[in-house]
C-alpha positions in Angstrom: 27.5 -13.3 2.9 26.6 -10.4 1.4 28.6 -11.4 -2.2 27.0 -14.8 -2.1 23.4 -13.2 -1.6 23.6 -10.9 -4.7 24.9 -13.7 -6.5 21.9 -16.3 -5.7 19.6 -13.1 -6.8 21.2 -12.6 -10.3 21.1 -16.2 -10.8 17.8 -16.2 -9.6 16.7 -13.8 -12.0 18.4 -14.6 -14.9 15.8 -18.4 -14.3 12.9 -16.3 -14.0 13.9 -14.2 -17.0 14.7 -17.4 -19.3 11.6 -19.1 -17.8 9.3 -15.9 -18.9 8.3 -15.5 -15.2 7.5 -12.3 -13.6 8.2 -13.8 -9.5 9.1 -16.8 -7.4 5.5 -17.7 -7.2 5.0 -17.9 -10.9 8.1 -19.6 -11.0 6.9 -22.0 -8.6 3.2 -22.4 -9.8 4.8 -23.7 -13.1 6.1 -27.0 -10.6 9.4 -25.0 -10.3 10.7 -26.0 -7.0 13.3 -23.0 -6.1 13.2 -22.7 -2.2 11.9 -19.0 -0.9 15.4 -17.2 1.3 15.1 -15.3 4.4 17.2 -12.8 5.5 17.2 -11.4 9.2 19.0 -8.5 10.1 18.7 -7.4 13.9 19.2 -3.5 14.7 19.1 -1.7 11.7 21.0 1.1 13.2 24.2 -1.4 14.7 24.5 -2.1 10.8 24.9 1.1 9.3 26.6 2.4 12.4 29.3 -0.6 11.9 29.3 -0.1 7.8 28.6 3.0 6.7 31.8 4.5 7.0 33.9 1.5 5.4 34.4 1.8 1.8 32.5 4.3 1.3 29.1 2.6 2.8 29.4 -0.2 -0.1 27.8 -2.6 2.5 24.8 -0.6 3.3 24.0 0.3 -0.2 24.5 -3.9 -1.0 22.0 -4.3 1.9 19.7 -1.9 0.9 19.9 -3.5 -3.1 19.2 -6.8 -1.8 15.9 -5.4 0.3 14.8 -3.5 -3.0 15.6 -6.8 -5.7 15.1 -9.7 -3.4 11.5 -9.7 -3.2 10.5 -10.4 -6.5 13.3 -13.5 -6.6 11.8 -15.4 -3.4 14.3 -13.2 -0.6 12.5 -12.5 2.1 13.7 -9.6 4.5 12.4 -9.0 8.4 14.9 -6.4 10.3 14.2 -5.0 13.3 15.6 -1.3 14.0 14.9 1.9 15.8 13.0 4.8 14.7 16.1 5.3 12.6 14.9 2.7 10.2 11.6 4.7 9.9 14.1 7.4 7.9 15.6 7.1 4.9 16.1 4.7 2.1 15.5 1.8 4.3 12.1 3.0 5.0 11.2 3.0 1.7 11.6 -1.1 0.7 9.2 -2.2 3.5 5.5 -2.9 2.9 4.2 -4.1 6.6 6.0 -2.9 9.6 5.5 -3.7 13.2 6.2 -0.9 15.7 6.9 -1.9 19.2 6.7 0.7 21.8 8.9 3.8 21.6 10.1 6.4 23.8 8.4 9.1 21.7 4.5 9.0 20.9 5.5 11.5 18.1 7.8 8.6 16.3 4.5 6.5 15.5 3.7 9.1 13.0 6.9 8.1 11.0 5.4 4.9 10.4 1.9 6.2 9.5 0.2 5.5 12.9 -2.1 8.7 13.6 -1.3 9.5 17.4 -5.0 9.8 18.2 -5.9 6.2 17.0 -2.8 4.9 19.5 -3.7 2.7 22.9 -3.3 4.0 26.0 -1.2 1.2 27.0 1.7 -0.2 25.3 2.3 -3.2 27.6 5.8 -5.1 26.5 5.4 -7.3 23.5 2.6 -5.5 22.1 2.8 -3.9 18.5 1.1 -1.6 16.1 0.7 -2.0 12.2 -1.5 -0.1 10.1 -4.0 -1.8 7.9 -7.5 0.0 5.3 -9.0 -0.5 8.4 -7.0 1.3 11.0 -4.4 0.5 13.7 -4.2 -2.9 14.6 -2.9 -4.3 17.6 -0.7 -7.5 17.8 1.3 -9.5 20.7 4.2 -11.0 20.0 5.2 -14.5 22.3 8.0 -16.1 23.6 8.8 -19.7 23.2 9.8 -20.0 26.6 8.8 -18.6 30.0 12.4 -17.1 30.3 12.6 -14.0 27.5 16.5 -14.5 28.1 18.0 -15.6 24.4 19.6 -18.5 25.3 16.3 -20.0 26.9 14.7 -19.0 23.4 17.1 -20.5 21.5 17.1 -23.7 23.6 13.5 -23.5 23.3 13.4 -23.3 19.3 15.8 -25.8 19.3 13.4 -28.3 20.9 10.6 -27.3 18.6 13.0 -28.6 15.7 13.4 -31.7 17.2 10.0 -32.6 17.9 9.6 -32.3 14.4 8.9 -36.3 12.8 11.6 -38.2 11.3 12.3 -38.0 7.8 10.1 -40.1 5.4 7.1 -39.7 7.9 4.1 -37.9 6.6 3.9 -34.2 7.3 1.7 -32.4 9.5 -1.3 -31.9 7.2 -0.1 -34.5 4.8 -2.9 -37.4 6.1 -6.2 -36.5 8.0 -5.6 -35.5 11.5 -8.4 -33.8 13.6 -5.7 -31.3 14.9 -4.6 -30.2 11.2 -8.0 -28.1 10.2 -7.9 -26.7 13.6 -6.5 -23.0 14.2 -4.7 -22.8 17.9 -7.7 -21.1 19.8 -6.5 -17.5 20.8 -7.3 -15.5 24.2 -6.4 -12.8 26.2 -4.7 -14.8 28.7 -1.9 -16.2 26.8 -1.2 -18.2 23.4 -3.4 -20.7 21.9 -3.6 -24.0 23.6 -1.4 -27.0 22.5 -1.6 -29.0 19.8 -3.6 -32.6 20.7 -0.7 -34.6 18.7 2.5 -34.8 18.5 2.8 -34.5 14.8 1.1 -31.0 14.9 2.5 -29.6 17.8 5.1 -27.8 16.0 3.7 -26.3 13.1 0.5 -25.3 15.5 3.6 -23.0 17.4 4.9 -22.3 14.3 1.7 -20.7 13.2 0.9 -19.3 16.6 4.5 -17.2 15.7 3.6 -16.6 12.1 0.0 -14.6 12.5 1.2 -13.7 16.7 -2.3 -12.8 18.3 -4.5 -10.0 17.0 -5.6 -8.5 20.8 -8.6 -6.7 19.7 -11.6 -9.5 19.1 -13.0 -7.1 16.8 -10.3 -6.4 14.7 -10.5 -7.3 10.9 -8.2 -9.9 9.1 -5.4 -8.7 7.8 -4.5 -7.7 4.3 -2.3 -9.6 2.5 1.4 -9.4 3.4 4.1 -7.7 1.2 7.8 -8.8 0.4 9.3 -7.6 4.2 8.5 -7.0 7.6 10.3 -4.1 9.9 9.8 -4.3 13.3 10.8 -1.0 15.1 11.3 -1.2 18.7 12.6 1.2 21.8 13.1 -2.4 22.9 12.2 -5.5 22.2 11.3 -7.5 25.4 7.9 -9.3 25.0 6.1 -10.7 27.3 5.9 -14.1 29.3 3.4 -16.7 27.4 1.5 -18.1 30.2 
């Protein structure tokens, strides 16, 4: 997999070269329709601990190239990790990071997160990121009541399904009262559902894409760079009521 991802990137760059383009966004701008790639890679440390004593760590290094060149081709990267991706060269390719609780308050200060601007609580499923104006505090949701995998995968699944047939207009596509309408947020639990079935989807899709900012006073966030790391003593969020 990894051969056939540094392959689409050359190719991809030699187009952008021969098209005088600096990105994927340029390249697309100019009616270019090359599909942005995104590459997951759960537990940072499993990989390297599996790879970095075969030949020589060739796989982590062909990782770690693909992080550093992928961006500017259209590859997007999220991994999730312990503190051990806070170290290193991995550290060093990610520009937003999301760090979930951890066994050591001292460890937030790998990521940049002062110790005396951290909560007092870090309740499961909440996370940190850093932004020009401070620490910011997200939640991150389940699909499903049941945080098991297989119910979340069953429950992403049916999402996909509920999606309309193809050659039917797109959520968004035609005027729908539901399309200009952000899911409302609240302390309680995600935003409410969708009023049709065309947007119910893509409302949970974008209830997953910006989770829930918990602080009602917190500002916007920036705008978000080529990867996201989440760092985790665990990953176990919490029930979405």
């Amino acid at each position: 997999m990894l051969a056939r991802l540094r392959e689409e990137v050359g190719r991809r760059q030699q187009l952008l070269a021969e098209a005088g383009h600096a990105s994927l966004a340029e390249y697309r701008a100019a009616g270019h329709r090359l599909p942005w790639l995104v590459l997951m890679v759960d537990r940072w440390e499993g990989y390297v601990a599996a790879f970095e004593g075969y030949d020589y760590g060739r796989l982590t290094e062909a990782l770690l190239q693909l992080l550093r060149e992928g961006p500017a081709v259209g590859l997007r990267a999220v991994v999730t990790g312990d503190r051990s991706a806070l170290l290193g060269q991995v550290s060093t390719v990610f520009d937003e990071r999301l760090i979930l609780r951890l066994a050591d308050p001292a460890d937030y200060g790998l990521a940049g997160l002062p110790v005396k601007d951290l909560p007092a609580a870090m309740p499961p499923g909440r996370a940190l990121s850093t932004s020009e104006h401070g620490v910011v505090e997200s939640q991150i949701a389940l699909l499903d009541p049941d945080p098991s995998g297989p119910a979340q995968v069953a429950a992403l699944q049916t999402l996909a399904r509920s999606r309309e047939p193809e050659g039917e207009p797109r959520c968004g596509s035609t005027p729908c009262r539901c399309a200009s309408r952000r899911p409302r947020r609240s302390s309680s639990g995600p935003p409410a559902k969708a009023r049709c079935g065309r947007c119910s989807a893509s409302a949970a899709t974008r209830w997953l894409r910006w989770a829930w900012t918990c602080s009602p006073t917190a500002p916007a966030r920036s705008s978000r760079g080529p990867h996201a790391l989440a760092v985790r003593r665990r990953c176990s969020p919490p029930r979405a009521r």
